[in-house]
N, CA, C and O of each residue as an XYZ file, in Angstrom:
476
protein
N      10.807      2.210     -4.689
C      12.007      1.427     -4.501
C      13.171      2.138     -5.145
O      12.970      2.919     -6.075
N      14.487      1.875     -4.645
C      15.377      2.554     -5.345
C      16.439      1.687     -6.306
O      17.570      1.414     -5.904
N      16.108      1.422     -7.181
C      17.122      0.690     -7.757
C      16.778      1.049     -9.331
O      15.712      1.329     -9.879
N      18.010      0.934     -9.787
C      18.099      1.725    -11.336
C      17.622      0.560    -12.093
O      17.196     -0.506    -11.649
N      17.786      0.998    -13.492
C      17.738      0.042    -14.468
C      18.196     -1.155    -14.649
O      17.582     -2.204    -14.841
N      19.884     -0.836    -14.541
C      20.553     -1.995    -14.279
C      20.322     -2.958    -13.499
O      20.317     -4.161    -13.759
N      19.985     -2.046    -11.822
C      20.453     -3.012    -10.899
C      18.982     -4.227    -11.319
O      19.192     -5.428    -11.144
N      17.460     -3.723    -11.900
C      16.422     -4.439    -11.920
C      16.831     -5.728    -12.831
O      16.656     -6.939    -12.698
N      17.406     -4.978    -13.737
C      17.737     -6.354    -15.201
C      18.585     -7.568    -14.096
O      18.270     -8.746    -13.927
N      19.609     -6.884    -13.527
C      20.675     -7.812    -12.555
C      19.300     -8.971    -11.752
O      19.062    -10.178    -11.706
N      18.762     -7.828    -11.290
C      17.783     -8.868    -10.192
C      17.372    -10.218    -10.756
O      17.542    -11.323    -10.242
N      16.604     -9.806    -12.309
C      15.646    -10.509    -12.556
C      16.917    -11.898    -13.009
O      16.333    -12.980    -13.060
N      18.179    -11.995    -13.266
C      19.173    -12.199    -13.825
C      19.102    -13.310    -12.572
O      18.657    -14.452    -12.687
N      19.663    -12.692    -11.303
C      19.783    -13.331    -10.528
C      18.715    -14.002     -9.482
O      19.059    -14.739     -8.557
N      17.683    -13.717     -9.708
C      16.910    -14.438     -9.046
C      16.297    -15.339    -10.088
O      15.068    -15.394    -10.060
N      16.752    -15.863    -10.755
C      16.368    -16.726    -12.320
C      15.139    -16.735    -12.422
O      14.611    -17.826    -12.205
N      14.245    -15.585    -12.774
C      12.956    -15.258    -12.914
C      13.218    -15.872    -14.346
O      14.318    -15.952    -14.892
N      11.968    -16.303    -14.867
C      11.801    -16.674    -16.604
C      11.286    -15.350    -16.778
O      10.776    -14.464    -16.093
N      11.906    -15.746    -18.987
C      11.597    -14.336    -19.514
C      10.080    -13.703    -19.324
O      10.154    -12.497    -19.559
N       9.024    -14.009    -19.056
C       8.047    -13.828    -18.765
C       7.242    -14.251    -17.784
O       7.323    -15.479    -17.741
N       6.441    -13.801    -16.905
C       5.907    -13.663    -15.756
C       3.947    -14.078    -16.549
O       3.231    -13.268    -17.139
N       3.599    -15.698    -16.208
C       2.174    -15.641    -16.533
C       1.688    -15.860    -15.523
O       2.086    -16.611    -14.633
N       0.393    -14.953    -15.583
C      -0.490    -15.041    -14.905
C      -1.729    -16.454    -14.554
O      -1.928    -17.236    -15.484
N      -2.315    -16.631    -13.514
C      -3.060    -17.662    -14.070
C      -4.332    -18.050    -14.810
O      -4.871    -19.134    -15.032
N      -4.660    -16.640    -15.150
C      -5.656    -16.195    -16.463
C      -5.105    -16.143    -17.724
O      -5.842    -15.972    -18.695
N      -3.796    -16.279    -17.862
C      -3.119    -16.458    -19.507
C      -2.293    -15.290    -20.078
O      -1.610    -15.261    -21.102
N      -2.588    -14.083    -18.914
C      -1.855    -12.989    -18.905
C      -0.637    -13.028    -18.847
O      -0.314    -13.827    -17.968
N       0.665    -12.346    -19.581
C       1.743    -12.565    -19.001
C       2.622    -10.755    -19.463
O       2.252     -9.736    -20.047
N       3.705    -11.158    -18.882
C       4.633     -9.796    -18.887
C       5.955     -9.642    -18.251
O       6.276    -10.148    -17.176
N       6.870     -8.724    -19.183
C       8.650     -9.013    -19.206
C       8.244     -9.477    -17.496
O       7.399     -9.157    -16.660
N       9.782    -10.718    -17.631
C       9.914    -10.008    -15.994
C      10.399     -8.856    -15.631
O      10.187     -8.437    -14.493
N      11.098     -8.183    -16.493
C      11.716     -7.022    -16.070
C      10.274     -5.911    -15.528
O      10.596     -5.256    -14.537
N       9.191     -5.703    -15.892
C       7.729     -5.324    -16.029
C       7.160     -5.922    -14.131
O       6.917     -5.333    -13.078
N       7.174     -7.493    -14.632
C       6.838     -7.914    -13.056
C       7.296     -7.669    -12.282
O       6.751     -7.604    -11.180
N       8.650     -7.393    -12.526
C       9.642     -7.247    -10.959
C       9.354     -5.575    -10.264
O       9.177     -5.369     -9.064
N       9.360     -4.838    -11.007
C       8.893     -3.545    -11.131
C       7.619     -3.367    -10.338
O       7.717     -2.673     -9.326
N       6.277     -3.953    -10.675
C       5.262     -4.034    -10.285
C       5.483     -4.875     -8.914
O       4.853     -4.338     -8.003
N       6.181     -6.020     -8.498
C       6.136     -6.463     -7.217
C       7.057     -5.747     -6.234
O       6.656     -5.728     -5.071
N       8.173     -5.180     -6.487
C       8.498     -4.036     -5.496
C       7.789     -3.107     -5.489
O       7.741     -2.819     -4.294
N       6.898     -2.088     -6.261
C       6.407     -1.300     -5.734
C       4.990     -1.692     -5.268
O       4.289     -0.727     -4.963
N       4.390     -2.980     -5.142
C       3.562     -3.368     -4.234
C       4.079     -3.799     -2.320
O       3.585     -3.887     -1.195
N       5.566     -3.967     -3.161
C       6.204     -4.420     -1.445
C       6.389     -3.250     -1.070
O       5.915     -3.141      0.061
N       7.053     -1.831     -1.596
C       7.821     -1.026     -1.064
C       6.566      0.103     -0.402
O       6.846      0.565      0.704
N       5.657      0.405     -0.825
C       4.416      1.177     -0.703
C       3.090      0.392     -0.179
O       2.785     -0.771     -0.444
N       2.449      1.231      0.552
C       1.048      0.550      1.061
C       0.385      1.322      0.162
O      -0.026      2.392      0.611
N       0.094      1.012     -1.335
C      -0.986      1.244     -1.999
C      -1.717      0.287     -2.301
O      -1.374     -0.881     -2.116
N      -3.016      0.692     -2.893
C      -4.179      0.127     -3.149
C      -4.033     -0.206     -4.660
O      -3.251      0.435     -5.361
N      -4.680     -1.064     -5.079
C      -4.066     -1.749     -6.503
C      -4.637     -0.849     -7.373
O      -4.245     -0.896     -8.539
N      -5.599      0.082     -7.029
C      -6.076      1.235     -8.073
C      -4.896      2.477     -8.377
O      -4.951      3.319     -9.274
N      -4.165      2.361     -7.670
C      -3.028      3.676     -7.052
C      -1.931      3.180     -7.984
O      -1.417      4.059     -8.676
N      -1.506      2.026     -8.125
C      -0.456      1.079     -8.983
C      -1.032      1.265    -10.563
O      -0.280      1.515    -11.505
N      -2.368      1.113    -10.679
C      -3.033      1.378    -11.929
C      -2.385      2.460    -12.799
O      -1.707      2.413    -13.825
N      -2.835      3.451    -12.020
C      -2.934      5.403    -12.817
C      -1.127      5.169    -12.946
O      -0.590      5.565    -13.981
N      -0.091      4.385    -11.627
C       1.552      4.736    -11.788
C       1.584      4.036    -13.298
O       1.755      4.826    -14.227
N       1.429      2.569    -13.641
C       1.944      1.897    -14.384
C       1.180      1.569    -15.321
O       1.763      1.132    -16.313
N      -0.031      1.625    -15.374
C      -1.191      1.856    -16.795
C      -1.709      0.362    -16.676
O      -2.322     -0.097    -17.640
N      -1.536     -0.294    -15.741
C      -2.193     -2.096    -15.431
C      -3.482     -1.566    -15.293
O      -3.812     -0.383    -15.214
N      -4.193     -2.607    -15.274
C      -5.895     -3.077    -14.604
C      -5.364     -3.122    -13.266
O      -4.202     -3.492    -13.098
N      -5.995     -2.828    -12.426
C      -5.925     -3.392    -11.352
C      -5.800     -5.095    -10.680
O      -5.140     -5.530     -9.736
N      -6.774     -5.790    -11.668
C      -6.927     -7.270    -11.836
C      -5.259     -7.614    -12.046
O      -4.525     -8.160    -11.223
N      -4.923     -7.150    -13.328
C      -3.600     -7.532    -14.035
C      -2.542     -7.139    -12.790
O      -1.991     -8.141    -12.334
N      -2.257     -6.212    -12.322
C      -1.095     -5.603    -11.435
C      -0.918     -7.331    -10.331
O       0.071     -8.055    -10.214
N      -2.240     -7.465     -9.742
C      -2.516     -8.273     -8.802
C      -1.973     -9.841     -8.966
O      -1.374    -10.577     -8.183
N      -2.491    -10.041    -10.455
C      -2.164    -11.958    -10.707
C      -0.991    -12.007    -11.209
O      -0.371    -12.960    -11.680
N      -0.652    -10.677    -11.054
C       0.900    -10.854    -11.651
C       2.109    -10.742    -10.686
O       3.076    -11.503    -10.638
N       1.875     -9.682     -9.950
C       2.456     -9.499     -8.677
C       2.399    -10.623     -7.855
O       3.370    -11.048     -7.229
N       1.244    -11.132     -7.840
C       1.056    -12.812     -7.151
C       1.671    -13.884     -7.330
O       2.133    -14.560     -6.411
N       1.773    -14.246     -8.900
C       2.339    -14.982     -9.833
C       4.256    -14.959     -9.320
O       5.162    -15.761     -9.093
N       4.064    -13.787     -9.348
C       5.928    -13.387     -9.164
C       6.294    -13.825     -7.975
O       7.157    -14.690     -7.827
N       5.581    -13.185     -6.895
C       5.788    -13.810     -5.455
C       5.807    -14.872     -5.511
O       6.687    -15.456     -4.879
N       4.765    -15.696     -6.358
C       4.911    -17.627     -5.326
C       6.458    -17.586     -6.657
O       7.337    -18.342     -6.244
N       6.713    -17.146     -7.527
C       8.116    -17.910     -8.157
C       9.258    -18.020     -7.433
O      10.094    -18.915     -7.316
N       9.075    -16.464     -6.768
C      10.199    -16.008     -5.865
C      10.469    -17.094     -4.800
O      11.544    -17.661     -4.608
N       9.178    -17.305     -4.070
C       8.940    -18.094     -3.029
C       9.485    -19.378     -3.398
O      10.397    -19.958     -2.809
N       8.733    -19.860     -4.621
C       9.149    -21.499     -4.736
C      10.922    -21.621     -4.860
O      11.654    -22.564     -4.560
N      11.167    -20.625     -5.275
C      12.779    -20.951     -5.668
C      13.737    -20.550     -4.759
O      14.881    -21.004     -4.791
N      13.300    -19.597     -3.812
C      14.234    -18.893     -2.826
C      13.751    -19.656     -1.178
O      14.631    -19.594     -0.319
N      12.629    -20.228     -0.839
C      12.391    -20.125      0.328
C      13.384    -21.257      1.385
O      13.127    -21.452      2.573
N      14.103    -21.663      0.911
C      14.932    -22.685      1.819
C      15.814    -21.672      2.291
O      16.580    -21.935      3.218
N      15.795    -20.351      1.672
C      17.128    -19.227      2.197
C      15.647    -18.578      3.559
O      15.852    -17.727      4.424
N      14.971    -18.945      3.439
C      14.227    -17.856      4.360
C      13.953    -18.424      5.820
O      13.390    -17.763      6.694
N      14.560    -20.132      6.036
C      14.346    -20.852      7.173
C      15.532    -20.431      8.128
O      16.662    -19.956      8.014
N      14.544    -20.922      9.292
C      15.975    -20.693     10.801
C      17.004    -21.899     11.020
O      16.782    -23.074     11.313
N      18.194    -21.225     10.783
C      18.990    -22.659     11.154
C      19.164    -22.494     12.573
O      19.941    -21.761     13.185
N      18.027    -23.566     13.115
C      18.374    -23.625     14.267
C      19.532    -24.689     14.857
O      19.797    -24.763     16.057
N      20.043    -25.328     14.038
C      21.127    -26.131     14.104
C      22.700    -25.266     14.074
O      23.682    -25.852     14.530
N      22.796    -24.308     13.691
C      23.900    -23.482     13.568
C      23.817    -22.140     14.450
O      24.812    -21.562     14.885
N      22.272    -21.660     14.685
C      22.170    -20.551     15.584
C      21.559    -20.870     16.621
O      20.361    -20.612     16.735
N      22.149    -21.399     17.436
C      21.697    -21.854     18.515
C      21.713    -21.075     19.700
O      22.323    -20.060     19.365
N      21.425    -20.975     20.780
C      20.985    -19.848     21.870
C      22.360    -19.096     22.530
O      22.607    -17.930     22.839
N      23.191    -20.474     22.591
C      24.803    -19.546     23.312
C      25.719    -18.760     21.384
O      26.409    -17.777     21.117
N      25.138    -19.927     20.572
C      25.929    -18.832     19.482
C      25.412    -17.466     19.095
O      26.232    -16.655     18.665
N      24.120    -17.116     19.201
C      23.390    -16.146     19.426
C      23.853    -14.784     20.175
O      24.179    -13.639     19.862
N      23.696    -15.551     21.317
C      24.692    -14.397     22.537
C      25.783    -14.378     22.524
O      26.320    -13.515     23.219
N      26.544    -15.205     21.825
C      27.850    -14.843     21.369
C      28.003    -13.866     20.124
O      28.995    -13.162     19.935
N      27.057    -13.912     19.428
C      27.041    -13.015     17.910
C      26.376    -11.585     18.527
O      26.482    -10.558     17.856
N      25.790    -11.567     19.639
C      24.906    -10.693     19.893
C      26.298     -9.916     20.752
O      26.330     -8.686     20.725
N      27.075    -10.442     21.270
C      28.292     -9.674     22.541
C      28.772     -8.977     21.991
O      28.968     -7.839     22.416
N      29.361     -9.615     20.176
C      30.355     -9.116     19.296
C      29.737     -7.835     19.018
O      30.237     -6.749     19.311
N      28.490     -8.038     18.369
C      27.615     -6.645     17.876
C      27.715     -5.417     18.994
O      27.988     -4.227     18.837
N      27.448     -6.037     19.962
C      27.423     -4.951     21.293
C      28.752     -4.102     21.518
O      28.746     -2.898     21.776
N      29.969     -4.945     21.378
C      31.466     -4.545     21.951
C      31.906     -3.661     20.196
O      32.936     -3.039     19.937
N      31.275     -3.801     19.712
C      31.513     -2.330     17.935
C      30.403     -1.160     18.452
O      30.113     -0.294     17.627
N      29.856     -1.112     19.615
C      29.363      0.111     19.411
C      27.822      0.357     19.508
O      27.308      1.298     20.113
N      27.112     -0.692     18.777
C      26.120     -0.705     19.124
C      25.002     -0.830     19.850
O      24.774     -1.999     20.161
N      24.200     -0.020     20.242
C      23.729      0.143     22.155
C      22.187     -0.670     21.738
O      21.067     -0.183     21.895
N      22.468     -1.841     21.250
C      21.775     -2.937     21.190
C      22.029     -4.249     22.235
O      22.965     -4.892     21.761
N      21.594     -4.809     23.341
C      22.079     -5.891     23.855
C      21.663     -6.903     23.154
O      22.449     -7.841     23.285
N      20.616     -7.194     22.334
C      20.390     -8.592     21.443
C      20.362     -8.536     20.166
O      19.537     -9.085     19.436
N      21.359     -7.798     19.816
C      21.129     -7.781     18.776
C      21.950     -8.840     17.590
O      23.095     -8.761     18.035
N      22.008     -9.389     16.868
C      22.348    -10.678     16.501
C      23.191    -10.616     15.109
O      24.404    -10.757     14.952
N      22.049    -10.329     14.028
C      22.470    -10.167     13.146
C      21.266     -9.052     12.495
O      20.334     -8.584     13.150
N      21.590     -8.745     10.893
C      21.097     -7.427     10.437
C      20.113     -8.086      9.460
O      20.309     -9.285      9.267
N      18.918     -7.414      8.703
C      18.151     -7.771      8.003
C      18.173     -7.597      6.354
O      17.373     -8.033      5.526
N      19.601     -6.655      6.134
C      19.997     -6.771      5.097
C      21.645     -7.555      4.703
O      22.294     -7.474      3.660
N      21.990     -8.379      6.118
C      22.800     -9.518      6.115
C      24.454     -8.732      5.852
O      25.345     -9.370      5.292
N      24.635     -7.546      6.256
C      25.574     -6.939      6.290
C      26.781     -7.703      7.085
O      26.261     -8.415      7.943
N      27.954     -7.793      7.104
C      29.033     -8.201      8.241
C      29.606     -7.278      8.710
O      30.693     -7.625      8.250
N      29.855     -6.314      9.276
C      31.240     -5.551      9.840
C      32.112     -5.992     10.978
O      33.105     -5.333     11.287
């Protein structure tokens, strides 16, 4: 993943992670530590032995923790992850999709972006 020092402390800042990340074996660790360990389980298809030798975890530990982090993420963020289908509806769609098309882009459906950019 690419993000510095800062930007990780910011994350954990803003995604109101608590100061510590427990596991549900009693394990726990900075979030700054968890957040670290759950992007580079998102950003890479490694095997939890491969995460081991990078970051000096058990394999066990990398896992209930990385897990742990996800459902926090989840419980606190997931109302941002639903479709408003009340606001994006099929003609506003192809209307957002015309705009995208007439800047250039040799996309016909294309709607909106996955890192939520505007231009």
């Amino acid at each position: 993943f690419r993000f510095s020092k800062a930007e990780i402390e910011l994350l954990t800042v803003q995604l109101r992670l608590p100061e510590y990340i427990k596991g549900n074996n009693g394990i726990k660790e900075p979030r700054r530590d968890a957040l670290c360990m759950l992007l580079a389980r998102l950003a890479h298809p490694k095997r939890l032995a491969d995460l081991h030798f990078e970051f000096g975890w058990q394999p066990e530990r990398v896992s209930r923790i990385a897990k742990e982090l996800r459902n926090i993420i989840h419980a606190k963020w997931k109302h941002l992850l639903h479709f408003d289908a009340e606001r994006l509806t099929p003609q506003k769609l192809r209307e957002y999709a015309n705009v995208v098309a007439a800047k250039g882009v040799p996309l016909q459906n294309c709607w909106g972006f996955v890192d939520g950019t505007i231009r």
